[in-house]
N, C-alpha and C positions, 0 to 999 in steps of 0.2 A: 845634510841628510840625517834621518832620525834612524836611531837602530829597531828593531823588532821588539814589541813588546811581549812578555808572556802571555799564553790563553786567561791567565789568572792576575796578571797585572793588574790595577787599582784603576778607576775613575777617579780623576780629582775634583774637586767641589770648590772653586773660589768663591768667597764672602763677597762679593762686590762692593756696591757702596753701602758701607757699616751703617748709613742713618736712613738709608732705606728701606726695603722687603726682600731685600735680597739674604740676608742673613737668614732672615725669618723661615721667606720658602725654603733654604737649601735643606734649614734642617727640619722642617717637615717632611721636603722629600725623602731626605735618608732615614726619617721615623719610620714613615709606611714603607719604604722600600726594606726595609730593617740591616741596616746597611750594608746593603749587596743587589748586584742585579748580576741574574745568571751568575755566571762566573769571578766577576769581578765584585773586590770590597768597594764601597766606598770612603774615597778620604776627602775630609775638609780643609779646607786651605784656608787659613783667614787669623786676625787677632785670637789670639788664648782668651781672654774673659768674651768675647762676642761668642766662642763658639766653647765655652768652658764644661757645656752638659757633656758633650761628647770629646772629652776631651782623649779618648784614649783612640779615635779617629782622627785627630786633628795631626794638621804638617802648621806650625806656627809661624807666625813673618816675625824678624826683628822688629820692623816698626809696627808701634803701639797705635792705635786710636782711643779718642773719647769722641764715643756718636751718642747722639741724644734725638733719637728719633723724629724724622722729619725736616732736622736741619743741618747740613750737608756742613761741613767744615773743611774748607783746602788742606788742612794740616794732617788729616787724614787719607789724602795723596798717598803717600808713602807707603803705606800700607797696601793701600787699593793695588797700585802696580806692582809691590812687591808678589802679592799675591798671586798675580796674572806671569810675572816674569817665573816662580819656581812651576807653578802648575807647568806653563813654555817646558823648560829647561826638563821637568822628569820626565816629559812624552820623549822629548828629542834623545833624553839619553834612553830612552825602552824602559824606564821605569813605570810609567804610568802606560795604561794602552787610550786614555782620553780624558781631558780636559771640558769641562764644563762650568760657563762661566754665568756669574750670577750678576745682576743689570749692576752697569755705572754710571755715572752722572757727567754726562762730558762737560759742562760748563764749567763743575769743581774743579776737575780733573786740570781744563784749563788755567783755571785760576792759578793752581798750583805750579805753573810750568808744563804740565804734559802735552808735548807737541803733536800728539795723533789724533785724529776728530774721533774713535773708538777702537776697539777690540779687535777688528780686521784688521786696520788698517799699523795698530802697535805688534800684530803675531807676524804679521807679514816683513815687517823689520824683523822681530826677535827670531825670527826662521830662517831669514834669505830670501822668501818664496817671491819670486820673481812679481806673481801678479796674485793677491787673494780677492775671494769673489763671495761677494754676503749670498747667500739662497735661503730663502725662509720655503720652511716644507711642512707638509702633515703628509696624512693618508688620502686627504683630497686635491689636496696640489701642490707644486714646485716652483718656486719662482724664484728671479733674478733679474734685479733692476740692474739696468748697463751704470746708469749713474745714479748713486746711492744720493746724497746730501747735498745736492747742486740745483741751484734756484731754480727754476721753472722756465724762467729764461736765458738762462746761461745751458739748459738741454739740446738745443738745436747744433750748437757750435761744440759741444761738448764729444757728441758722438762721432765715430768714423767706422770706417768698413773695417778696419783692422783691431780697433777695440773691439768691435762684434764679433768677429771671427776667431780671436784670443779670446774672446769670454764664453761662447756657443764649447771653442774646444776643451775649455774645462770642466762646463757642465756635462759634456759629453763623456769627457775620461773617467768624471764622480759619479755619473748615474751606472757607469758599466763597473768599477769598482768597488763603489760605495752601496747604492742600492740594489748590486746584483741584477740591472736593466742588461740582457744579453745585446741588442740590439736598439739602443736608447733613440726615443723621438724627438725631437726638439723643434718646438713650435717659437717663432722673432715674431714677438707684435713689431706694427709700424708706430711710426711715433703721430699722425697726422691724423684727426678724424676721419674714419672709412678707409683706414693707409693710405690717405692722400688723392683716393678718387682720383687716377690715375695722371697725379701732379696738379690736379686742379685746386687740391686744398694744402698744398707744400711739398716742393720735393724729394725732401728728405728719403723718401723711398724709396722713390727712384735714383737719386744720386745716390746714393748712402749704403741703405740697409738690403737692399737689392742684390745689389753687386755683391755684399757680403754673405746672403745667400745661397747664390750661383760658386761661390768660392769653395763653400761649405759643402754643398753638394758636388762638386768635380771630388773632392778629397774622398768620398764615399759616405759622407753623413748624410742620416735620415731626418733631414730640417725644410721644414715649409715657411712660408711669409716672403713680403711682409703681411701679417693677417691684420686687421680690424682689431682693437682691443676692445670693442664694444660686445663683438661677439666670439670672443676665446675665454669664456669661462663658465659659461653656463654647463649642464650636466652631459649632454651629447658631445659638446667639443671636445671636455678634457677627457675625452675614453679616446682621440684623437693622438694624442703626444703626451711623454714622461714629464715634461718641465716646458716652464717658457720662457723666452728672455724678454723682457720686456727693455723699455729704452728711458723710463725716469720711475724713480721710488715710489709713486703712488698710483701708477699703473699697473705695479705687480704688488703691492701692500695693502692697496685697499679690497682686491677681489680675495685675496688670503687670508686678510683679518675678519672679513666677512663671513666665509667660510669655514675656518678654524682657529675662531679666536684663543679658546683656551688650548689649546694643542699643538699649534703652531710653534717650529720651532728653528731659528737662525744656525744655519750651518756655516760654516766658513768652507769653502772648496780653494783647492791649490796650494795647501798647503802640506809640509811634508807628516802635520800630526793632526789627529781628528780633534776640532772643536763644534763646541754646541751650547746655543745657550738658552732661554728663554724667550718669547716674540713680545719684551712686552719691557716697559722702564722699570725708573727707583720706585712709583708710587708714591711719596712722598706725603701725598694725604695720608693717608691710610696706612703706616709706616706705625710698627709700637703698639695697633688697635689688634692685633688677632684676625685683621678680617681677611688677609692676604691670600691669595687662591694660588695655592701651588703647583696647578695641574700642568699649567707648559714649563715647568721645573722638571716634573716627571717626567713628559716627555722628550726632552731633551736632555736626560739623564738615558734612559731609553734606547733613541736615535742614536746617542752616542754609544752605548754600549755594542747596539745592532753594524755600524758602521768599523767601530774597533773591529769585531770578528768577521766581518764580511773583509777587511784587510787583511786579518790573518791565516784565511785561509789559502 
């Protein structure tokens, strides 16, 4: 369990991967943001010479990297998680009031030894948190894939009525906590085209996301489906429901990234301390050229700040 942080407690800014744009944007955001939002300073997490302009912000990792823009080296591993593990560690002790994290590179990461496929799925160890749950958000929508990074075919067998119904109840907890929704909506796409046109185009709906519906609903939640994902995102629907759950990763990523590409920003729900981070990778092209757009930096420096104090109150 994490302690209380002060109203004035710090955002922390991890470097992510040193040879990508993650450096870059962080400290463009903290330029324009002048480092502070509302209440809170910003601090940077990362290698001393990647982050040396600002060095009177910086929280330093023991281990060193050499990045040389654009090409990811495993040996800078160490650094990279360092980084993520103190950022963890000051939220949980109430030093920080939010964590903000800058894109990684999982393949490196792998290379290196790092047994977690990202950033959810290593806070969620480093917390305890029973179940953490990726939702990409803006001001135009919410979403949450049931399964994040699972083949397209391995999604059928993937899902159950009780992963729905643990993951519906934490969006349901974060949107009445986090986003201050008094009475949150939550709209379950079906997995099936037309949700399965009434078992004629897969049962999934009917076996499955159904029943986890009806479950949802005896408890006293305000949740519909399973709906069509063809037609739950256009402009009339989502004035319908707060968030959606959708049932594979580019059912709820592609209508998001469409909608709020630069804005867009990944929250981690269920856990005991607020993270946020960017919607978007290392870039690796464009890494070291200046052309890097740091706008879903901001906002997800932002979310996290609005999220911190909607906790604290």
């Amino acid at each position: 369990m994490s302690k209380s942080a002060d109203a004035n407690a710090p955002i922390l800014i991890t470097m992510g991967e040193p040879s990508g744009i993650g450096p870059e944007i962080a400290l463009a955001a903290f330029d324009e943001l002048r480092g502070k939002i509302g209440d809170h300073p910003l601090k940077l997490i990362g290698d001393a010479d990647i982050f040396a302009a600002r060095k009177s912000a910086l929280i330093p990792t023991v281990a060193k990297v050499t990045a040389k823009p654009g090409n990811a080296d495993p040996r800078n591993a160490a650094a990279v998680i360092e980084a993520i593990e103190l950022a963890a560690r000051a939220c949980l002790a109430g030093e920080a009031a939010a964590m903000v994290t800058a894109p990684i590179h999982k393949s490196v990461l792998k290379q290196a030894g790092f047994p977690y496929p990202g950033h959810t799925e290593f806070l969620g160890f480093l917390t305890g948190a029973p179940r953490a749950v990726m939702m990409l958000a803006s001001e135009k929508l919410r979403v949450v894939p049931l399964t994040i990074h699972t083949p397209l075919a391995q999604v059928p067998k993937a899902i159950s009525t009780d992963s729905i119904v643990e993951t519906a109840e934490i969006m349901l907890k974060a949107l009445a906590r986090d986003f201050a929704i008094a009475e949150p909506r939550l709209a379950i796409a079906g997995l099936n085209p037309h949700a399965g046109e009434d078992g004629m185009l897969g049962p999934e709906e009917k076996d499955v996301i159904a029943p986890a519906v009806q479950a949802l609903k005896a408890r006293g939640h305000k949740v519909t489906g399973p709906l069509s994902a063809d037609t739950l995102f256009h402009d009339e629907a989502r004035k319908r429901y707060d968030a959606v759950l959708t049932m594979y990763h580019d059912q709820g990523l592609i209508p998001i990234k469409t909608l709020s590409f630069w804005d867009g920003v990944n929250v981690t729900l269920g856990l005991p301390l607020v993270r946020t981070s960017p919607d978007h990778g290392t870039a690796f092209d464009i890494a070291g050229l200046g052309k890097a757009d740091h706008r879903s930096m901001i906002a997800a420096i932002r979310m996290a700040a609005m999220i911190a104090d909607a906790r604290a109150r």
